[in-house]
PyMOL Python script that loads the backbone (N, CA, C, O; Angstrom):
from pymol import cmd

cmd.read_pdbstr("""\
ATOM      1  N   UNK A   1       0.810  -1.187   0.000  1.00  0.00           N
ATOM      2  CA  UNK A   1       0.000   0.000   0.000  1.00  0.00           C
ATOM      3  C   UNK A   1       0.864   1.266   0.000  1.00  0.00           C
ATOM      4  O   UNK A   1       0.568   2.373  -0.448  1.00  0.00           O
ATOM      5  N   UNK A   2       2.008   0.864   0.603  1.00  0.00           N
ATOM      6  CA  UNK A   2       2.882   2.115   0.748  1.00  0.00           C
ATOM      7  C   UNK A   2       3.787   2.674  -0.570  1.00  0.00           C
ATOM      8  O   UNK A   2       4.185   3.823  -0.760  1.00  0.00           O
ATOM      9  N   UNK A   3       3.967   1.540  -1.368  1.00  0.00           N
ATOM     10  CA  UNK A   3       5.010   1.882  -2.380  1.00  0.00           C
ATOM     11  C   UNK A   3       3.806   2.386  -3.876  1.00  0.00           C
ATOM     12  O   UNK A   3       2.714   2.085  -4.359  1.00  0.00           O
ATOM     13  N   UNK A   4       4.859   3.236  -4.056  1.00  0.00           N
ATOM     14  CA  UNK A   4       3.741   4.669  -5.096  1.00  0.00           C
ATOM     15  C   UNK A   4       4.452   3.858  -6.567  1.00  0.00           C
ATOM     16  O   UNK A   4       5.607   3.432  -6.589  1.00  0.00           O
ATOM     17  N   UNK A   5       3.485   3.770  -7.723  1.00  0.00           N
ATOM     18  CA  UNK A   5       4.158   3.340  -8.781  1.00  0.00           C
ATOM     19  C   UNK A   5       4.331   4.196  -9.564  1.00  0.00           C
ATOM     20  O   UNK A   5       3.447   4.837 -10.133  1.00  0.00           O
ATOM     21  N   UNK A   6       5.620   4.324  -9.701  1.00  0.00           N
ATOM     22  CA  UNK A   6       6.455   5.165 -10.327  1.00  0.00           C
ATOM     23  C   UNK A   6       6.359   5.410 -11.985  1.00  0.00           C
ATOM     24  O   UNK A   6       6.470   6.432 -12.662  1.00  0.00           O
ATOM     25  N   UNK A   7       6.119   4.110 -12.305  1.00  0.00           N
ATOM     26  CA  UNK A   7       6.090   3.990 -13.929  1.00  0.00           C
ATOM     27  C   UNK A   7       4.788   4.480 -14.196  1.00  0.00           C
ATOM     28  O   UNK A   7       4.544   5.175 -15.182  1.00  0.00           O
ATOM     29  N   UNK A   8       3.999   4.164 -13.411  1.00  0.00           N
ATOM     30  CA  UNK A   8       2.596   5.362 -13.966  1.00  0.00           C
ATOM     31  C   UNK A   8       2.862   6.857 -13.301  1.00  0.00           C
ATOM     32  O   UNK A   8       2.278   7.717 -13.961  1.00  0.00           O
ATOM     33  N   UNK A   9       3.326   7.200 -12.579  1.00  0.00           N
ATOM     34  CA  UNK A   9       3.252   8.609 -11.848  1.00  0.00           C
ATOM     35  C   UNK A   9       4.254   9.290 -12.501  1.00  0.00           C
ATOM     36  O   UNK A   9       4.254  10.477 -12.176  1.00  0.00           O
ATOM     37  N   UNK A  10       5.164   8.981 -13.348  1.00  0.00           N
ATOM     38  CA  UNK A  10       6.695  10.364 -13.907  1.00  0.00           C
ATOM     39  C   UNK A  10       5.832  10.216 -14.964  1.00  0.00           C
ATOM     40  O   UNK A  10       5.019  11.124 -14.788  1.00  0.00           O
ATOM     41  N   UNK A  11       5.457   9.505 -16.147  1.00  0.00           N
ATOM     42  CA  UNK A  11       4.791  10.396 -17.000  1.00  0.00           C
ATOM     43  C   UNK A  11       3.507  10.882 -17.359  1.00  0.00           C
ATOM     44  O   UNK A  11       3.151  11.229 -18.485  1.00  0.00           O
ATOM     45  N   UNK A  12       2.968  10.879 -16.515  1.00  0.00           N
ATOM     46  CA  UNK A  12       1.829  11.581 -16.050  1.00  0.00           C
ATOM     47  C   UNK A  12       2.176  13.152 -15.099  1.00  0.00           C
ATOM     48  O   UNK A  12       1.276  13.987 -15.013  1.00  0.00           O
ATOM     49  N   UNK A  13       3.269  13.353 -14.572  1.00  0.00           N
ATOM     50  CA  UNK A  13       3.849  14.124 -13.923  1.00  0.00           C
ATOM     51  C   UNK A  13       4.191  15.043 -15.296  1.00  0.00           C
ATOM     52  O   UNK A  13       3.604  16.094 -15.553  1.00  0.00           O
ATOM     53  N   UNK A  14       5.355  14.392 -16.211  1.00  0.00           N
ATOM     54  CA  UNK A  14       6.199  15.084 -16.946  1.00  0.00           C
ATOM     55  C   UNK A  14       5.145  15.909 -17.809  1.00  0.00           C
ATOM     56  O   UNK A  14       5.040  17.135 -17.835  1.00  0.00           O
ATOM     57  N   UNK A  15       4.212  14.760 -18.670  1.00  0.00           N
ATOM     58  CA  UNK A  15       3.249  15.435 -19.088  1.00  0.00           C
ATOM     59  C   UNK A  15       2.349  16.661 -18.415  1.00  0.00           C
ATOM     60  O   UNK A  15       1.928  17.410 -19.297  1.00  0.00           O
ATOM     61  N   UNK A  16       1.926  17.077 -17.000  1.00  0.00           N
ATOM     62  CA  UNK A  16       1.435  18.035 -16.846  1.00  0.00           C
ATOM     63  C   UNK A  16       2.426  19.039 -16.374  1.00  0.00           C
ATOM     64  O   UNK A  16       2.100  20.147 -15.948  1.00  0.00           O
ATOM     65  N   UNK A  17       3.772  18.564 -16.476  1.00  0.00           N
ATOM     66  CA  UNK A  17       4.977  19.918 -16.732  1.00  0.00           C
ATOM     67  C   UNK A  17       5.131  20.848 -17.789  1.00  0.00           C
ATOM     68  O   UNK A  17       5.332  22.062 -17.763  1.00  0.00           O
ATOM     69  N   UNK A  18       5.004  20.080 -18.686  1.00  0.00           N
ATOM     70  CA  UNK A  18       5.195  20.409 -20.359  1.00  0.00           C
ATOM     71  C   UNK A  18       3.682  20.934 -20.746  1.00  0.00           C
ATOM     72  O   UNK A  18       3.757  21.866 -21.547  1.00  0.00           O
ATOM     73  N   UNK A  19       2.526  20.638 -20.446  1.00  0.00           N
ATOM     74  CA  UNK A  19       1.386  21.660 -20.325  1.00  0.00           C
ATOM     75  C   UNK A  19       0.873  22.190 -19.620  1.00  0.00           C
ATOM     76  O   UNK A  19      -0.331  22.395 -19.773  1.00  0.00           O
ATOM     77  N   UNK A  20       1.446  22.581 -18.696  1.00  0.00           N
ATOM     78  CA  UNK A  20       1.489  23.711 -17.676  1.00  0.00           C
ATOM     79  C   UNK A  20       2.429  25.118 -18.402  1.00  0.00           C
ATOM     80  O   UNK A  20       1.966  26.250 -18.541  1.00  0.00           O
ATOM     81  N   UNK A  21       4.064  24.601 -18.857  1.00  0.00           N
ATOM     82  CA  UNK A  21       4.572  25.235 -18.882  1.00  0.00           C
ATOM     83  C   UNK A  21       4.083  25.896 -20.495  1.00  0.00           C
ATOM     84  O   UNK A  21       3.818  27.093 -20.608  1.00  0.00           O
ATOM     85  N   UNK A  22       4.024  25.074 -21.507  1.00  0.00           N
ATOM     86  CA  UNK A  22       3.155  25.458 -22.625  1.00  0.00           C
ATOM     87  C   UNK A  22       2.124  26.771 -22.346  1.00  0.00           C
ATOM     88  O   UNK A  22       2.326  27.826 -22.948  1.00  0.00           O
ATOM     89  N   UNK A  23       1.050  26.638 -21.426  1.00  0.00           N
ATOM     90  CA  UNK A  23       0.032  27.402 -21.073  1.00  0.00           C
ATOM     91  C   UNK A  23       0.081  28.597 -20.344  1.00  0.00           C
ATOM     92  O   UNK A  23      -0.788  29.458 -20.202  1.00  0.00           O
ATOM     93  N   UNK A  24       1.349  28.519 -19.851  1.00  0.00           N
ATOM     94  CA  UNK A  24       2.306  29.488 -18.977  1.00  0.00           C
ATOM     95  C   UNK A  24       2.501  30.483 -20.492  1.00  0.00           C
ATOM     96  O   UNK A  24       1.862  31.440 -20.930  1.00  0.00           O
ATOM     97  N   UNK A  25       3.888  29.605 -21.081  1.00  0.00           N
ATOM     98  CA  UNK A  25       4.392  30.776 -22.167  1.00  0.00           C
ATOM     99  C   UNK A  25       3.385  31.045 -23.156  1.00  0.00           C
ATOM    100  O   UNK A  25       3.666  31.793 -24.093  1.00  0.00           O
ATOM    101  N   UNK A  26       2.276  30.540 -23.064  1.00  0.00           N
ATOM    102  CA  UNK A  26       1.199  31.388 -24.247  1.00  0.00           C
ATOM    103  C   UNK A  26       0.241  32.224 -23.551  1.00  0.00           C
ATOM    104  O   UNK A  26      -0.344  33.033 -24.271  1.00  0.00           O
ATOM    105  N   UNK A  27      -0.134  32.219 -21.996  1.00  0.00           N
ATOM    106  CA  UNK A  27      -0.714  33.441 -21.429  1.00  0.00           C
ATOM    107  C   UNK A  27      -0.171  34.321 -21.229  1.00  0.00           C
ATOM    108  O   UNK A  27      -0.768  35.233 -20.657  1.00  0.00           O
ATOM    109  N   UNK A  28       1.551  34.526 -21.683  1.00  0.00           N
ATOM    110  CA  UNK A  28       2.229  35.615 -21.563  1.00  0.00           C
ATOM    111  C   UNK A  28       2.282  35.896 -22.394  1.00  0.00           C
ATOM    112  O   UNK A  28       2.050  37.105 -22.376  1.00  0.00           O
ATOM    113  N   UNK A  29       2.464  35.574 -23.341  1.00  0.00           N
ATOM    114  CA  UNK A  29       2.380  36.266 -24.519  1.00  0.00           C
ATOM    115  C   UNK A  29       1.331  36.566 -25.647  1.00  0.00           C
ATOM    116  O   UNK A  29       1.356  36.971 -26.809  1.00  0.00           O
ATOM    117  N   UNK A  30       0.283  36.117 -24.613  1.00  0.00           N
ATOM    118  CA  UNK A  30      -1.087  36.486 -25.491  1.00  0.00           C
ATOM    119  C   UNK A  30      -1.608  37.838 -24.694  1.00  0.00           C
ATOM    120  O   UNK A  30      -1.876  38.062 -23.513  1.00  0.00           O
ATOM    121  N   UNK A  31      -1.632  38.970 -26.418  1.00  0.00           N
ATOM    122  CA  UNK A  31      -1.872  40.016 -25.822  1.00  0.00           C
ATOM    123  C   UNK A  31      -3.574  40.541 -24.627  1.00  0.00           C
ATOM    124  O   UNK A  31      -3.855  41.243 -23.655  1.00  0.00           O
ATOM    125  N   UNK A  32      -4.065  39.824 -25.374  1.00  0.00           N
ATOM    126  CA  UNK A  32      -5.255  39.954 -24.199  1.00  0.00           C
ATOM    127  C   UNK A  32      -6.251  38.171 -24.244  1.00  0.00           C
ATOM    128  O   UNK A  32      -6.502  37.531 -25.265  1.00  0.00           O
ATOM    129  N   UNK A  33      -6.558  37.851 -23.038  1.00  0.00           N
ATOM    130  CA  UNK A  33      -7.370  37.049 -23.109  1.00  0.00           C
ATOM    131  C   UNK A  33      -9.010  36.860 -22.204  1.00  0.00           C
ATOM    132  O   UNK A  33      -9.827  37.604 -21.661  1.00  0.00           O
ATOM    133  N   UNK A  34      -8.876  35.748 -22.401  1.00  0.00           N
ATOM    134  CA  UNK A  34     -10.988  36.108 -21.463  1.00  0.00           C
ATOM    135  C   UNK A  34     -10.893  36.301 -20.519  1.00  0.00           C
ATOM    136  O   UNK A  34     -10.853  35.288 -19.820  1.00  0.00           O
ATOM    137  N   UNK A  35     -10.812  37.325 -19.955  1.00  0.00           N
ATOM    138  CA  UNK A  35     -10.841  37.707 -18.195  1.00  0.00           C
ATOM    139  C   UNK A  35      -9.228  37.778 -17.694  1.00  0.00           C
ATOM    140  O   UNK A  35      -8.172  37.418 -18.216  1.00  0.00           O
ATOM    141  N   UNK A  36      -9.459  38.205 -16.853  1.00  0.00           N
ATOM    142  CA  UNK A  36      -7.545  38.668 -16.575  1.00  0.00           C
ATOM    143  C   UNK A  36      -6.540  37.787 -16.495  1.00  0.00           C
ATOM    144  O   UNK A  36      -6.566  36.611 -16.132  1.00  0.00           O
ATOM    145  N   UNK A  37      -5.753  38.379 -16.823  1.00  0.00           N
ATOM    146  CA  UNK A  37      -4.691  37.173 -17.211  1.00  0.00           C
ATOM    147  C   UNK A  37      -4.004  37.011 -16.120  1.00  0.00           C
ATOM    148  O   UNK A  37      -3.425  35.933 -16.252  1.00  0.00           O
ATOM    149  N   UNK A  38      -3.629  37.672 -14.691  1.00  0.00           N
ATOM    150  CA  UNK A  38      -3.281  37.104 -13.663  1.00  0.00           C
ATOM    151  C   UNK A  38      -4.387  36.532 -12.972  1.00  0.00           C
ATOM    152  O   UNK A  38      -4.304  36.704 -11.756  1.00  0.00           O
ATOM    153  N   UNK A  39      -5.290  35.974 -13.311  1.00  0.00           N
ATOM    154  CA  UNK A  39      -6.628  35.070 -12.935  1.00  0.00           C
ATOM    155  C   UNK A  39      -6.165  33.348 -13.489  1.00  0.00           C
ATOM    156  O   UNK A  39      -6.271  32.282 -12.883  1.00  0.00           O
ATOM    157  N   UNK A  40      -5.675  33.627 -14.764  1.00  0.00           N
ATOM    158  CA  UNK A  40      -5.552  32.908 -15.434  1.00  0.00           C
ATOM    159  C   UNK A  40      -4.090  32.193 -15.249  1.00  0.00           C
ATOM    160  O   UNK A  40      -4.003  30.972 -15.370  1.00  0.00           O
ATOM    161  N   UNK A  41      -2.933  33.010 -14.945  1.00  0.00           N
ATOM    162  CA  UNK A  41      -1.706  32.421 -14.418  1.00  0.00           C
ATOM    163  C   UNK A  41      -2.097  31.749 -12.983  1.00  0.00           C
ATOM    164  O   UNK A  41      -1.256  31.120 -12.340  1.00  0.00           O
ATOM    165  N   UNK A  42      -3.059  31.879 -12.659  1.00  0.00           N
ATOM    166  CA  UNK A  42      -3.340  31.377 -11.071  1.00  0.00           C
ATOM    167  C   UNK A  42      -3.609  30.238 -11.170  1.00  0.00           C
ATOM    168  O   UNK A  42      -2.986  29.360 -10.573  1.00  0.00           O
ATOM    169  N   UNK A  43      -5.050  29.924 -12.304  1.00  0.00           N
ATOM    170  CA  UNK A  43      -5.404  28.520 -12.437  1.00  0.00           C
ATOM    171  C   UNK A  43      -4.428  28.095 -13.391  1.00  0.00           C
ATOM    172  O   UNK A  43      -4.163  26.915 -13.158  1.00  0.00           O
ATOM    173  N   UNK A  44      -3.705  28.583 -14.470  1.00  0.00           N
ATOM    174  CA  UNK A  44      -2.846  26.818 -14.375  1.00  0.00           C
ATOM    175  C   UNK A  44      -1.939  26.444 -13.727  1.00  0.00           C
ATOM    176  O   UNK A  44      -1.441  25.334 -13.918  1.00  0.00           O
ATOM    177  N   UNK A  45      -1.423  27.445 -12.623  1.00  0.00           N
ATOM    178  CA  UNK A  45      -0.395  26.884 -11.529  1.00  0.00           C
ATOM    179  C   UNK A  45      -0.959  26.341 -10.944  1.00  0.00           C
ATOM    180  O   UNK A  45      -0.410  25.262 -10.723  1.00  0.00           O
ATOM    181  N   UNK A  46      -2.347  26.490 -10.234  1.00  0.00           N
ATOM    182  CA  UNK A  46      -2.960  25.515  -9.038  1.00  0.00           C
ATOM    183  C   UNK A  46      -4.140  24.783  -9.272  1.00  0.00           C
ATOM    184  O   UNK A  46      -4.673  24.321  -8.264  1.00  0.00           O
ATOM    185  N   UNK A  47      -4.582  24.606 -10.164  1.00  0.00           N
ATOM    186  CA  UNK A  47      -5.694  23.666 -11.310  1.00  0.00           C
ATOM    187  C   UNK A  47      -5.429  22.608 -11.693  1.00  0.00           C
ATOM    188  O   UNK A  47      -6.105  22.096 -12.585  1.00  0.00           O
ATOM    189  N   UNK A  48      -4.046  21.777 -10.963  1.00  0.00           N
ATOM    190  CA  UNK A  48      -3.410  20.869 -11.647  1.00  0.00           C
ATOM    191  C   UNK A  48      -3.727  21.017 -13.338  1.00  0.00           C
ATOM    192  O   UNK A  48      -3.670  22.064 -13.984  1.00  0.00           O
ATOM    193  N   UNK A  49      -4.117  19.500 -13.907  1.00  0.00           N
ATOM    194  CA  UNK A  49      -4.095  19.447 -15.249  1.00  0.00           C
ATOM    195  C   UNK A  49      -4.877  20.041 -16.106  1.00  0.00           C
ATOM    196  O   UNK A  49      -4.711  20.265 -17.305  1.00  0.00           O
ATOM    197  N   UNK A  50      -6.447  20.475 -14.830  1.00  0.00           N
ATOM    198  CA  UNK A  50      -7.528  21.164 -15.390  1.00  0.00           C
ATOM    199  C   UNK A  50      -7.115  22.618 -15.903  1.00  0.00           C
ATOM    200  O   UNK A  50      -7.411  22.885 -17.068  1.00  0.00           O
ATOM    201  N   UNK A  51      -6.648  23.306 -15.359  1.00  0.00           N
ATOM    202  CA  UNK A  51      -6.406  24.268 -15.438  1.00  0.00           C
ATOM    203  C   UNK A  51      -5.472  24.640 -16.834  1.00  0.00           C
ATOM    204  O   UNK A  51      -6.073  25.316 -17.669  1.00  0.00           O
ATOM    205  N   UNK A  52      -4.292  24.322 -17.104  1.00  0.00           N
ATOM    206  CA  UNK A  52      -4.152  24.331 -18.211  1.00  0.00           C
ATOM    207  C   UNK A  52      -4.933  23.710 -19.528  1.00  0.00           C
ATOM    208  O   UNK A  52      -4.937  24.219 -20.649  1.00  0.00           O
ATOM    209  N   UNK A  53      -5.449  22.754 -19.214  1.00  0.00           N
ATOM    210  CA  UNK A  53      -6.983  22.725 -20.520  1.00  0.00           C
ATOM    211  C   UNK A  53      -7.770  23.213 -20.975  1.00  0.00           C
ATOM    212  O   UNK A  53      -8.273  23.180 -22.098  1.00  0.00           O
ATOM    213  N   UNK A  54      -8.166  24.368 -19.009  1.00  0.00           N
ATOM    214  CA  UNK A  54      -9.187  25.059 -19.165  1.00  0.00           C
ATOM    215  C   UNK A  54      -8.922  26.568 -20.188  1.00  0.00           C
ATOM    216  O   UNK A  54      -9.802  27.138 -20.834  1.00  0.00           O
ATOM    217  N   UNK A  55      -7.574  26.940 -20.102  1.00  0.00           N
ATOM    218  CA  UNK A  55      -6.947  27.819 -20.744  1.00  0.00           C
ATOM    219  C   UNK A  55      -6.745  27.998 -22.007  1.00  0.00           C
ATOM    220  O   UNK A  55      -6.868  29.088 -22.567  1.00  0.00           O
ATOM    221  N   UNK A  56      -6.240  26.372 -22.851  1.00  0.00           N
ATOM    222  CA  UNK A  56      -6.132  26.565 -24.119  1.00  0.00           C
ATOM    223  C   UNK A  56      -8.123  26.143 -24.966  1.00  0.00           C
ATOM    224  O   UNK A  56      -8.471  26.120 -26.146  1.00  0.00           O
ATOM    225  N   UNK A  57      -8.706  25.961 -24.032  1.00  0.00           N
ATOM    226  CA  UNK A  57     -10.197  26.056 -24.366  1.00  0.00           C
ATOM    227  C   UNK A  57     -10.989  27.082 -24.694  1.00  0.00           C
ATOM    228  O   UNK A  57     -11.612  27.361 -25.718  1.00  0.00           O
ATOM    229  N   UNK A  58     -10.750  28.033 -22.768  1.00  0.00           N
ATOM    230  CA  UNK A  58     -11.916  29.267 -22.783  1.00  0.00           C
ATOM    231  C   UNK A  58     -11.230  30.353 -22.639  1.00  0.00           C
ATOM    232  O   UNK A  58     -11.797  31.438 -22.775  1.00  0.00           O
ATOM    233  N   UNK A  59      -9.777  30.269 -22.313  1.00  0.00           N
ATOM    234  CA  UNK A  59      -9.080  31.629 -21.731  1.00  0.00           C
ATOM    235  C   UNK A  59      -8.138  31.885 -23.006  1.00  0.00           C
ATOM    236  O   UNK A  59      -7.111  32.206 -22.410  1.00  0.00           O
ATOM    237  N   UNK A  60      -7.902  31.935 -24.000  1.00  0.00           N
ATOM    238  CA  UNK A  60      -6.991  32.284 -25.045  1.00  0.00           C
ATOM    239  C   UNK A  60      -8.502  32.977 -25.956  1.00  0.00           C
ATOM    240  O   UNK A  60      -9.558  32.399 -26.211  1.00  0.00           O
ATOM    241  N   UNK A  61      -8.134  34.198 -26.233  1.00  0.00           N
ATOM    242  CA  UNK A  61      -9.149  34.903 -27.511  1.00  0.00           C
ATOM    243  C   UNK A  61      -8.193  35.073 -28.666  1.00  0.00           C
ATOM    244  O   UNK A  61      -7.033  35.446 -28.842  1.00  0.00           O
ATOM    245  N   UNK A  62      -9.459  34.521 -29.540  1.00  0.00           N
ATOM    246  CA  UNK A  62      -8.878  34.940 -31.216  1.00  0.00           C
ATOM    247  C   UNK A  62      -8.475  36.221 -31.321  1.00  0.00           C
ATOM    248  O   UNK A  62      -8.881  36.998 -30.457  1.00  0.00           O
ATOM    249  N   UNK A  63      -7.727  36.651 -32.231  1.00  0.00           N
ATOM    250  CA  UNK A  63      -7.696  37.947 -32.871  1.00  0.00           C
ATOM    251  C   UNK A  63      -8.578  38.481 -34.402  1.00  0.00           C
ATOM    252  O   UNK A  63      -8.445  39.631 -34.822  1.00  0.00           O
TER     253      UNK A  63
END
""", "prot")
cmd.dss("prot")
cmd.show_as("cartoon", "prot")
cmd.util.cbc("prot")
cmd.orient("prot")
């Protein structure tokens, strides 16, 4: 019960590194998006995986 399996948990980990950090460098550099964008750096740092999904869904506006 005690031992955590590893081979499922690093890439499942790595993967919500790499879209976190993805969702990171495109709310910075998107000049405006749906509702404030330090709203939006909040949830995908603490939204786990949701949060960056929720971003490239409802929080990125077209131009």
């Amino acid at each position: 019960m005690n031992e955590i399996p590893w081979a499922i948990v690093t890439p499942i980990l790595v993967l919500q590194l790499i879209l976190m950090a993805a969702a990171l460098i495109s709310c910075l550099r998107a000049e405006r998006t749906n509702g404030p964008k330090w709203l939006w750096i909040l949830i995908i740092l603490f939204v786990s995986i949701f949060g960056p999904v929720a971003f490239f869904v409802a929080g990125r506006r077209e131009l």
